[in-house]
Structure formats: C-alpha cells, structure tokens
Residue frames as qw, qx, qy, qz and C-alpha x, y, z in Angstrom:
[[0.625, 0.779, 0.044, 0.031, -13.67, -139.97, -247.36],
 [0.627, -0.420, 0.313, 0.577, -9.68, -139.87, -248.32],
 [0.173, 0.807, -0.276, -0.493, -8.03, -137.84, -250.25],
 [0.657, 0.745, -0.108, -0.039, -6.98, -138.17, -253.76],
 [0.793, -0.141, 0.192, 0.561, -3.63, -140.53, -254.11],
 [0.058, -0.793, 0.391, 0.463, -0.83, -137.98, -254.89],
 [0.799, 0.601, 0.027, 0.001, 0.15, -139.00, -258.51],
 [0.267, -0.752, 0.541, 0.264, 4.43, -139.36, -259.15],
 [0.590, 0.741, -0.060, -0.316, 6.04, -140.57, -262.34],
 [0.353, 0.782, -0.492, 0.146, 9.66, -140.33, -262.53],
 [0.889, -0.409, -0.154, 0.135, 11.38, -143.32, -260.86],
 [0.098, -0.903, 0.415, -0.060, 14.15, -142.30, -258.57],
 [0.021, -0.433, 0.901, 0.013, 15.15, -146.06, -257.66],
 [0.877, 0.026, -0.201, -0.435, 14.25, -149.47, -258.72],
 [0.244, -0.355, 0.883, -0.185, 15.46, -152.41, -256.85],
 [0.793, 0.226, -0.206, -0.528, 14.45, -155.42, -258.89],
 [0.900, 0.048, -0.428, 0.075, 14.58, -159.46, -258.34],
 [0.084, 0.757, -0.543, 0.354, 16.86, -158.63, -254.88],
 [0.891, -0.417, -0.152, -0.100, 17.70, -161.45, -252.79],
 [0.020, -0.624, 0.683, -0.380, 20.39, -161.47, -250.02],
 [0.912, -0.084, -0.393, 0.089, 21.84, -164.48, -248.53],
 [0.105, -0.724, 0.599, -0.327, 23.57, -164.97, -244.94],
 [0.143, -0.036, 0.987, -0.061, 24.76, -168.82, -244.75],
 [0.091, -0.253, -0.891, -0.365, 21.64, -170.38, -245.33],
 [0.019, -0.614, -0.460, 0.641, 19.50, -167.72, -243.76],
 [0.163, 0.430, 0.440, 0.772, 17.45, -165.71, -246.55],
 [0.138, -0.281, -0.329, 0.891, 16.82, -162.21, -245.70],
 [0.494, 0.556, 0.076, -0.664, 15.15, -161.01, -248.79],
 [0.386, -0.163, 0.841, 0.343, 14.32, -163.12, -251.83],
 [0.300, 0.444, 0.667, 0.517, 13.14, -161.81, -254.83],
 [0.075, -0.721, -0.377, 0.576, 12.14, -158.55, -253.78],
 [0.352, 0.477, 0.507, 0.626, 10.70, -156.23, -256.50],
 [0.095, -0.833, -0.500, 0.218, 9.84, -152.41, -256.38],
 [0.297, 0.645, 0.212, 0.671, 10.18, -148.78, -257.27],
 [0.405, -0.517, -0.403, 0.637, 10.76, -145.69, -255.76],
 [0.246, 0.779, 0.286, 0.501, 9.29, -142.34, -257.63],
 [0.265, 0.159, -0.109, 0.945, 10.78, -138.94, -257.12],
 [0.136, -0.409, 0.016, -0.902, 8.71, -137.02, -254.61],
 [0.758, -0.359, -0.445, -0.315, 6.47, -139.76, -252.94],
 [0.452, -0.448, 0.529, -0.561, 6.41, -140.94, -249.44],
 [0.732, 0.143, -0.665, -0.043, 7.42, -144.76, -250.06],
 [0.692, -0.385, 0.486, -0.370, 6.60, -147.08, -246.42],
 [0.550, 0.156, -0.819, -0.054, 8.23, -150.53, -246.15],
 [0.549, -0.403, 0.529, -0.506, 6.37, -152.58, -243.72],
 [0.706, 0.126, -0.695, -0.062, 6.18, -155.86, -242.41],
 [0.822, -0.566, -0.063, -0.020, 6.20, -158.24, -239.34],
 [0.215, -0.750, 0.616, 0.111, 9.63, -157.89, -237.44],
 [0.761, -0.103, 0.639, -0.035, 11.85, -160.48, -239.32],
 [0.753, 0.502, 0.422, -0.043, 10.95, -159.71, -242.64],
 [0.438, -0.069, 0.210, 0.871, 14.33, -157.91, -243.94],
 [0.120, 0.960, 0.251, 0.005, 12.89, -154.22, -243.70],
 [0.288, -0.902, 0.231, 0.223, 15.97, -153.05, -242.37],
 [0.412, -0.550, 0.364, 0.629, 18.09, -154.99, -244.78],
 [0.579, 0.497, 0.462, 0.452, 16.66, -153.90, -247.64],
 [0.153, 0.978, -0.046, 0.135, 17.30, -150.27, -246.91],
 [0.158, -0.839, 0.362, 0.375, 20.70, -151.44, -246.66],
 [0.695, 0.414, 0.516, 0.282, 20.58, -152.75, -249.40],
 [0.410, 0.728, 0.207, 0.508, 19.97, -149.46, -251.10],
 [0.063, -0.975, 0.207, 0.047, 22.32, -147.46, -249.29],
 [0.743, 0.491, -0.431, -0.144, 24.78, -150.12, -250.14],
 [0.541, -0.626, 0.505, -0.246, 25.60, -151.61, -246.78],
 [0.598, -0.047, 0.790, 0.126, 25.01, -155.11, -248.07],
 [0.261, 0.264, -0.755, -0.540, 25.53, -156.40, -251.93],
 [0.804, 0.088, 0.345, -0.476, 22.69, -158.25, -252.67],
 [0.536, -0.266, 0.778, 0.191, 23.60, -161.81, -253.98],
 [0.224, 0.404, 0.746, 0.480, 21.22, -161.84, -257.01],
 [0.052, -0.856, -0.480, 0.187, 19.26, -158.98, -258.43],
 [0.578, 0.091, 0.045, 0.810, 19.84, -155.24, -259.06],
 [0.101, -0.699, -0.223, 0.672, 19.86, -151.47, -258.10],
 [0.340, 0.534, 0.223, 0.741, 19.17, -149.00, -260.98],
 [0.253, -0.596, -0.303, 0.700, 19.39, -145.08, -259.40],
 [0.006, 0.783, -0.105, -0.614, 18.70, -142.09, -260.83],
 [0.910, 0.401, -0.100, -0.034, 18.26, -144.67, -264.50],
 [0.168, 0.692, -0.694, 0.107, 21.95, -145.72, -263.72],
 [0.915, -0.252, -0.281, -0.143, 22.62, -149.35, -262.71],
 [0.148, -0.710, 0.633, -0.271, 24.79, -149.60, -259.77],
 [0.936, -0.031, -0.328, 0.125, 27.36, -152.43, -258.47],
 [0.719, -0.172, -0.467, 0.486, 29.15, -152.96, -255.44],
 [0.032, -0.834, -0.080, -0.544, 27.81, -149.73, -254.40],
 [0.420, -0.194, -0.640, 0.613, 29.73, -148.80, -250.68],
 [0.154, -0.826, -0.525, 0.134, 27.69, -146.29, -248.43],
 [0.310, -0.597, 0.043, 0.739, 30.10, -143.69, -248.98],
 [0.092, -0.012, 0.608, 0.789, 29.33, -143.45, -252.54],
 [0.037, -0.502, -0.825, -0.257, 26.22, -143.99, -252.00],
 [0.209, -0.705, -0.418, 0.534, 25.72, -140.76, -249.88],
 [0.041, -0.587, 0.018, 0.808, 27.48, -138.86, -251.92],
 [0.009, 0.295, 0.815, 0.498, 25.19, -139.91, -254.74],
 [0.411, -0.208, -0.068, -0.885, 22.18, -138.08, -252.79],
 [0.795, -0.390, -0.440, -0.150, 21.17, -141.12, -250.42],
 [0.116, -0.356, 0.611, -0.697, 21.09, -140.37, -246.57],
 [0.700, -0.305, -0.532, -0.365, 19.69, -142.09, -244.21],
 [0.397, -0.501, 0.585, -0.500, 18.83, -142.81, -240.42],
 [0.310, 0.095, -0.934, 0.148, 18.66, -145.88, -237.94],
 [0.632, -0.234, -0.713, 0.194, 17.34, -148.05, -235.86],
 [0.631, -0.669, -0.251, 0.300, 18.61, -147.33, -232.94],
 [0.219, 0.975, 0.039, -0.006, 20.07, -143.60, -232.72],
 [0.813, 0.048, 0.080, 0.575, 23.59, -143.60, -234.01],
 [0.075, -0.986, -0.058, -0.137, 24.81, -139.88, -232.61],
 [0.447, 0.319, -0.460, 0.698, 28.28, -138.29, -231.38],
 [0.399, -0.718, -0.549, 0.154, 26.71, -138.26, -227.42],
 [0.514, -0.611, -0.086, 0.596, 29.37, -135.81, -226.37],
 [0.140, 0.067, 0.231, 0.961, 28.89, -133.35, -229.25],
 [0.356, 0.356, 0.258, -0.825, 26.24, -130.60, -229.25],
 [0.680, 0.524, 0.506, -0.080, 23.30, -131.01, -231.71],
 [0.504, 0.808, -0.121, -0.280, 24.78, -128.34, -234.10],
 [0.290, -0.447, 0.819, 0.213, 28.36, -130.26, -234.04],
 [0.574, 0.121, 0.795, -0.155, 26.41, -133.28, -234.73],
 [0.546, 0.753, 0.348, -0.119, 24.34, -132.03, -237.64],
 [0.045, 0.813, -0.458, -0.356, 27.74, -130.37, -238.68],
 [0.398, -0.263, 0.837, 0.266, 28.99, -134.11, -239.78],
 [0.512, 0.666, 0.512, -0.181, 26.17, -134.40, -241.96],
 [0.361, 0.907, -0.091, -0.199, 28.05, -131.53, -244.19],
 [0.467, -0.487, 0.608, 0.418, 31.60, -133.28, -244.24],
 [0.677, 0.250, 0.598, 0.350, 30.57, -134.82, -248.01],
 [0.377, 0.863, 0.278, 0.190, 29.99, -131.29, -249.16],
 [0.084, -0.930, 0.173, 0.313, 32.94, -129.64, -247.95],
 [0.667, 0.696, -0.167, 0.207, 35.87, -129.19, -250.73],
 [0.009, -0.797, 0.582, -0.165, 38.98, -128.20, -248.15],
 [0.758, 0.086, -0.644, 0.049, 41.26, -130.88, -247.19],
 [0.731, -0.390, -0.449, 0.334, 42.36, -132.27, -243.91],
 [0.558, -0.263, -0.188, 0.764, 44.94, -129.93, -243.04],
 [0.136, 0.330, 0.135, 0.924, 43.25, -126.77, -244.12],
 [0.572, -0.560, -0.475, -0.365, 40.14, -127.71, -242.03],
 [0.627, -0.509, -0.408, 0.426, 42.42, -128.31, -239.03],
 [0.488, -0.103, -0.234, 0.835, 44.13, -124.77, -239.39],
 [0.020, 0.843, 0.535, 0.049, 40.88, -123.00, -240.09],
 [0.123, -0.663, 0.089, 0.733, 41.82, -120.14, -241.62],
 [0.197, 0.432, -0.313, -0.823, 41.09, -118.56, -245.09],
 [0.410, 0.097, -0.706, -0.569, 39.36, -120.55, -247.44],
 [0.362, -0.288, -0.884, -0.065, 38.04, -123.33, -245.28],
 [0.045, -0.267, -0.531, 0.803, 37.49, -120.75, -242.58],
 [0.338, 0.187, -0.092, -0.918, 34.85, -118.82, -244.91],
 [0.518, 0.050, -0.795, -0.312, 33.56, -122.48, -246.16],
 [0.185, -0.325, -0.789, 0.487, 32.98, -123.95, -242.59],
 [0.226, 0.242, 0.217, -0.918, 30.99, -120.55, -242.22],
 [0.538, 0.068, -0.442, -0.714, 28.49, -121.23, -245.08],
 [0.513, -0.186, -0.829, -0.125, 28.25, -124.85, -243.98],
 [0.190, -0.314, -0.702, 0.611, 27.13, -123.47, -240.27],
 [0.293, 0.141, 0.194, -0.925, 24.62, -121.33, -241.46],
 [0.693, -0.088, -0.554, -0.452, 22.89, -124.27, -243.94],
 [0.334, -0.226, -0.892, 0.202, 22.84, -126.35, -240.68],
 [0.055, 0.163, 0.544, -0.821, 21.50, -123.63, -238.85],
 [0.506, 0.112, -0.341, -0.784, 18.57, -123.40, -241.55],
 [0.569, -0.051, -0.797, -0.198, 18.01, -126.94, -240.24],
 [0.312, -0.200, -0.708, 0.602, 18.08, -126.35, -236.75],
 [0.233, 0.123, 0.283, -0.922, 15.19, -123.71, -237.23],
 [0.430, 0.091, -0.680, -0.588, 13.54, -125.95, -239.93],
 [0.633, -0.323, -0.643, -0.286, 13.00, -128.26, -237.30],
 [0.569, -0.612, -0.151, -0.529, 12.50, -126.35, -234.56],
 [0.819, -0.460, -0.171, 0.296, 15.81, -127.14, -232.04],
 [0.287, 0.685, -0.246, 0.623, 17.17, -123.98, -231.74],
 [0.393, -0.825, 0.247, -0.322, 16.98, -124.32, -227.92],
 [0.899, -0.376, 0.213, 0.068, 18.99, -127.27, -227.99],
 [0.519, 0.834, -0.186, 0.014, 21.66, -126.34, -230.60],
 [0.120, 0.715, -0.575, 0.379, 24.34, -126.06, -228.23],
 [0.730, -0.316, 0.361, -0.487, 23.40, -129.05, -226.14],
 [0.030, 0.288, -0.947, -0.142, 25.76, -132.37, -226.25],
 [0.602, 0.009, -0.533, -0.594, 23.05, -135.08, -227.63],
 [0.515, -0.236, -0.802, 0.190, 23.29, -137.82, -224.71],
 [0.001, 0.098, 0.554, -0.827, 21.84, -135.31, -222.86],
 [0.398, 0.111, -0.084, -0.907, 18.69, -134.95, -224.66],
 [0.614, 0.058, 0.752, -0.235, 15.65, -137.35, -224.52],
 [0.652, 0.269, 0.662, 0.252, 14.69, -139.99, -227.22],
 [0.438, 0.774, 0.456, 0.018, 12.46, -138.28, -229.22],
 [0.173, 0.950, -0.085, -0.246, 14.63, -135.07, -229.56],
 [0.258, -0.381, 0.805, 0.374, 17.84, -137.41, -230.85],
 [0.585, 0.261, 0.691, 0.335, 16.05, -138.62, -233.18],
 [0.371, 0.873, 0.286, 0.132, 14.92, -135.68, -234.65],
 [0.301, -0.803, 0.392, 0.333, 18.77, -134.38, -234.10],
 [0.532, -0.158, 0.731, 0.397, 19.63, -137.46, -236.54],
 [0.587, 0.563, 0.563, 0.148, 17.06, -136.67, -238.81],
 [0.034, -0.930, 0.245, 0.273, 19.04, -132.84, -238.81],
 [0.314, -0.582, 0.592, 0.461, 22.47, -134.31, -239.90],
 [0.566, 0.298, 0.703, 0.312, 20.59, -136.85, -242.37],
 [0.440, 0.839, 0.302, 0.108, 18.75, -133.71, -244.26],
 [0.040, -0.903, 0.296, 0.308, 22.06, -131.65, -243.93],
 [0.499, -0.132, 0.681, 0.519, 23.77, -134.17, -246.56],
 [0.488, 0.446, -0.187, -0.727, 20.82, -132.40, -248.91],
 [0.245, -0.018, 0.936, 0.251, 19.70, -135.89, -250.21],
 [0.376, 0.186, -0.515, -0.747, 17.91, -136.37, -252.98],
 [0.683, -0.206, -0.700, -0.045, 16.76, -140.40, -250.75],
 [0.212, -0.370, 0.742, -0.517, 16.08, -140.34, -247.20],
 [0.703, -0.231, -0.673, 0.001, 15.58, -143.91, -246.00],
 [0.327, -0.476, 0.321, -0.750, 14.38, -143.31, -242.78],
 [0.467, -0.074, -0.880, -0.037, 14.36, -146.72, -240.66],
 [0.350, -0.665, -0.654, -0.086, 11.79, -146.63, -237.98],
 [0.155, 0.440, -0.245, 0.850, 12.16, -142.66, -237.23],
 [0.618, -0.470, -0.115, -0.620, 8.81, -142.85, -234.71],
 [0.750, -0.173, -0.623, 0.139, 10.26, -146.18, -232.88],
 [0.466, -0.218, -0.620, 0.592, 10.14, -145.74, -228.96],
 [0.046, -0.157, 0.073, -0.984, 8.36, -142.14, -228.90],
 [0.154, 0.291, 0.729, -0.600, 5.17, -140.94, -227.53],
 [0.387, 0.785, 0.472, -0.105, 1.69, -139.79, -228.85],
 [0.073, 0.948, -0.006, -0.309, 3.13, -135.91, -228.96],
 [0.221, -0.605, 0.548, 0.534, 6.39, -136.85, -230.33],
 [0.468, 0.097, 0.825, 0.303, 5.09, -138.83, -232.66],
 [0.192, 0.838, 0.479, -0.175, 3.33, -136.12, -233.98],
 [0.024, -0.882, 0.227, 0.413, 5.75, -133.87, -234.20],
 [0.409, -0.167, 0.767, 0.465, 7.82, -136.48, -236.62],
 [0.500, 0.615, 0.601, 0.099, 5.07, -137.06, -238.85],
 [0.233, 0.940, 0.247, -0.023, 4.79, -133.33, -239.31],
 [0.587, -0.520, 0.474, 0.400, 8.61, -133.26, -240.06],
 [0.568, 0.284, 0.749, -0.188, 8.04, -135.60, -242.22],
 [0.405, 0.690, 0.600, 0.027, 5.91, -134.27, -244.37],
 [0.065, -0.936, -0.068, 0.339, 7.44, -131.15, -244.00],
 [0.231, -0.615, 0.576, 0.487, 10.55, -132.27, -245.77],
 [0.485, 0.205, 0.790, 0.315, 8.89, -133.96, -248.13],
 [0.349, 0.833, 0.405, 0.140, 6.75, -131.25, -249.47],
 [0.026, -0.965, 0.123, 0.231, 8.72, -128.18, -248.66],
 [0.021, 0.703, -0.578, -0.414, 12.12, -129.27, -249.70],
 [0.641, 0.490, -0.422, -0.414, 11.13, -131.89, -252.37],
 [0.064, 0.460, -0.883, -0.066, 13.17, -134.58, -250.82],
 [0.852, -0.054, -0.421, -0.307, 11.66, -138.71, -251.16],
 [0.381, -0.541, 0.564, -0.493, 11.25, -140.85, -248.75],
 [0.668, -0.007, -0.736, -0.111, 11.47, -144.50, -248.12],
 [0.231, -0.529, 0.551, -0.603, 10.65, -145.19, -244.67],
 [0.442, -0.146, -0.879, 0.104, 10.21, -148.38, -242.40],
 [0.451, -0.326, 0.266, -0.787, 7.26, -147.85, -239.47],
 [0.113, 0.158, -0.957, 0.217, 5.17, -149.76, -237.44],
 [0.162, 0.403, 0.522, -0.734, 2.83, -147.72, -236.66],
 [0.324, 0.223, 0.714, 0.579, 0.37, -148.34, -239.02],
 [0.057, -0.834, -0.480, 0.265, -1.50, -145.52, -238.29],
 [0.208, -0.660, 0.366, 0.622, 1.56, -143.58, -239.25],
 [0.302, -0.154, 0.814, 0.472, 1.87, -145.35, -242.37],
 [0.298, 0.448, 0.765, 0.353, -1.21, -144.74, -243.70],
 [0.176, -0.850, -0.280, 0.409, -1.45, -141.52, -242.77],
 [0.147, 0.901, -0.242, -0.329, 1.29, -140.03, -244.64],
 [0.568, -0.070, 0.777, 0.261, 2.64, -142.79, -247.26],
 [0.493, 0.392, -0.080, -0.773, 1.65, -142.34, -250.61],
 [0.791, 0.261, -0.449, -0.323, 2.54, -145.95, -251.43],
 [0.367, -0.631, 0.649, -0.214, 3.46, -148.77, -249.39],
 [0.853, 0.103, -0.500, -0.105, 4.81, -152.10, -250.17],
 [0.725, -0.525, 0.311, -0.318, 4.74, -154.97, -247.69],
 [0.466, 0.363, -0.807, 0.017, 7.32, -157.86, -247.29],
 [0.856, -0.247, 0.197, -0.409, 6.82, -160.64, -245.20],
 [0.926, 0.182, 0.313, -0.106, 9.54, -163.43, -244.69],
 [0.156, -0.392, 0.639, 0.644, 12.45, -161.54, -247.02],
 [0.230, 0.232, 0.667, 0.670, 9.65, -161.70, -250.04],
 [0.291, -0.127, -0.229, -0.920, 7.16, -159.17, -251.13],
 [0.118, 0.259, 0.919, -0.274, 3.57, -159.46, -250.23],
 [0.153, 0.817, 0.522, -0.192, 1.82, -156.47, -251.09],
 [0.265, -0.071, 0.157, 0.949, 2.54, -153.27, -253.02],
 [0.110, -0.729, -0.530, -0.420, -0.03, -150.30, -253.64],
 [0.104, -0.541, 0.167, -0.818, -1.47, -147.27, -252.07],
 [0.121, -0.206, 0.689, -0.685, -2.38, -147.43, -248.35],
 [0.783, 0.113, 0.144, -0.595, -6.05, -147.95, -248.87],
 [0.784, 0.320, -0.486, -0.217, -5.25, -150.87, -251.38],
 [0.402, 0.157, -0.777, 0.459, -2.50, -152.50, -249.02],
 [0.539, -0.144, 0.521, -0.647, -5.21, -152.07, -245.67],
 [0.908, 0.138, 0.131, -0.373, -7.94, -154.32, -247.67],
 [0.489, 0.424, -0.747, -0.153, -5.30, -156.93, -248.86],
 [0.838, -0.465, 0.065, -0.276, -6.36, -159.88, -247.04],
 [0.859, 0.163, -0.344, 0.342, -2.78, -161.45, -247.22],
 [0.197, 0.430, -0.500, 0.725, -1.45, -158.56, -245.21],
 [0.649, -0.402, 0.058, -0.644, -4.12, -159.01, -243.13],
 [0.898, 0.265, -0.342, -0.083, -3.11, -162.26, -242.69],
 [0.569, 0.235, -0.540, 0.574, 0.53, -161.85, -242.15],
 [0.005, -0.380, 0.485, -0.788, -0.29, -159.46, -239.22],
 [0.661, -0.406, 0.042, -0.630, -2.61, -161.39, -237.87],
 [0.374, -0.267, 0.851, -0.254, -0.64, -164.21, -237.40],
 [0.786, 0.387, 0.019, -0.482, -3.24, -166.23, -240.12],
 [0.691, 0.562, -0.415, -0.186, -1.33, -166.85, -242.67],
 [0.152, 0.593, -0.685, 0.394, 1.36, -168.56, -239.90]]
C-alpha cells in the first residue's frame, strides 16, 4: 500500500520549451516542467541525458539557447549564478566542491557571504558592526551544524573527512544561503547503505522542517521513489516521463530507456 501523493499548488519554477546547444551536440531539447513550492522534485535519467545541465540551467550556469525560466512568476534572462543565489537558489554538485583546508564550520561560513551587509574592509578589521554581524552569522551556521548532526566535526578541515560526511558538509553551506531552491545534484553518489540513509533523512528533514523545495538528480531509484513527490524523466536531452513515482515506475518508456529497450 503507498501513501497518499502529497498535494502542492503554487509553482516555484517553470522551465518551459528549454533546449541548450554545444556545437552540434544537443544537451536538452525541448524540455518542459514545473517545480511547486514545497515538493520533493527528482530528475532522472540514463547518464547522458542533460540532468546535470538542466540544473544548470536553473541556477543559471548555462543560458539556454531557446526556451524560458519563469521564478517565483517572474521571467528571467541571462540569469548569472550569483543572482541566481541571491534570488533563493542554492545548490550542490557532482563531485564535492569544498575549501579542503578549511574546517567544516569555515566552510559552511561561505554559504553566509550573500547575507552579510559589511563590506570588504570592515570584515577584514572585524570590529564593531561586522564584528557583532559575523557573530549572528556563526550562530545560524551553528544551528546547521546541529541540524545535521556534525558538531563533532565542526572544527575539522574538510579533506580530512570521508565522502559521505563532505557531502553532507556541502549540503551545510548550501542550506546556510537559506534558499528558498535546493538543486541537489546526485547528493547520495558514491556513499554506502548507512550513509545513504542518513541523506535521505536529511533530506526530508529539510524539506519538511524548514519548508525548503527540492529538485534533486539520483540514481538510486530506490531513493527516488522513496522520497520524491514527483519525478520527471529525460532521456537523450528530451523529456520522457513526468508524474508521481508510482506513475513514472509503470511507464513502459522509462522502462525502456533503462533497460536499454528502447536503444
């Protein structure tokens, strides 16, 4: 028996007709879809199929050649990732993209740089204003560092720590931008059973407790149907499938693509 699909309403982002072009190499062509406020949004596919650049797409790494981004009902152009963060869209990698030789809380400290207000030179002389500022912004990281449960590594430079606990250091600095999007590109990739557990229940945790949406690339389709509330499938740089988990399992086209069928 499965639960009752979680119901969501409000779109947060729509990314409609996208297709990116490199030389004569299409990544993603025509790509339609939605993103509702609160939900637990999975992009999957076979490796190949532009998972990874359509979330940068919508953090605005790459300009998509035809097509468009509405946010938050706003239509954006030539968005750059720096705007795009400080629009309320964070987001992790691939492959873990950390300062090795800072501690975790450093680390998770960069995460706060879009919210602080002092400039350069008041930050470097730390003292009054930024000094009391820096303070606030080290205690909202620390709320992260207990949130998810690495308070014993806090003080620990990150290339010391194994896989599983850098990633869940990146996912610290991503929720300390307070984002309204986390695009989360394969956050489970390379981990074990247990760690992979412990993400999930992350996860979820930030999705329900602090509200935030989630777009997230996986493989694991166990994962993905587990905690997804909708998941659309690409295949190829073009849609294939879109729907709730159950619906997208019985599609026989995805079925298909991953089986090597359709190919």
């Amino acid at each position: 028996m499965t639960n009752a699909p979680r119901l969501f309403n409000e779109v947060l982002l729509e990314a409609k007709n996208i297709s990116l072009f490199f030389g004569g190499v299409k990544a993603l062509s025509g790509v339609t879809f939605d993103i509702r406020k609160g939900e637990i949004r999975a992009i999957i596919g076979p490796n190949g199929a532009g998972k990874t650049s359509m979330l940068n797409v919508i953090n605005g790494f790459y300009h998509p050649q035809e097509g468009t981004i509405r946010y938050k009902g706003e239509m954006r152009r030539a968005m750059r990732p720096h705007r795009a963060a400080r629009q309320g869209i964070a987001r992790t990698f691939q492959n873990v993209a950390l300062f090795k030789g800072m501690s975790t809380l450093d680390n998770i400290m960069t995460g706060r740089l879009i919210r602080m207000r002092s400039n350069l030179l008041f930050q470097a002389l730390y003292w009054g204003p930024n000094q009391r500022e820096e303070i606030k912004h080290r205690e909202f990281c620390e709320q992260i560092i207990d949130f998810l449960e690495i308070q014993a590594i806090r003080k620990t430079p990150v290339g010391r720590l194994p896989y599983g606990l850098q990633k869940r250091v990146e996912l610290a600095r991503a929720l300390a931008m307070e984002p309204d999007l986390l695009l989360l590109d394969e956050p489970m990739a390379g981990m074990n059973v247990e760690e992979k557990e412990d993400m999930c229940r992350f996860v979820l945790d930030v999705n329900e407790q602090l509200g935030t949406t989630i777009a997230l690339i996986e493989h694991d389709m166990g994962v993905v149907m587990d905690i997804s509330d909708r998941v659309v499938v690409l295949d190829y740089g073009r849609k294939l499938a879109d729907g709730t988990p159950d619906e997208v399992r019985s599609d026989q086209r995805v079925i298909d693509a991953y089986l090597g069928v359709s190919h």
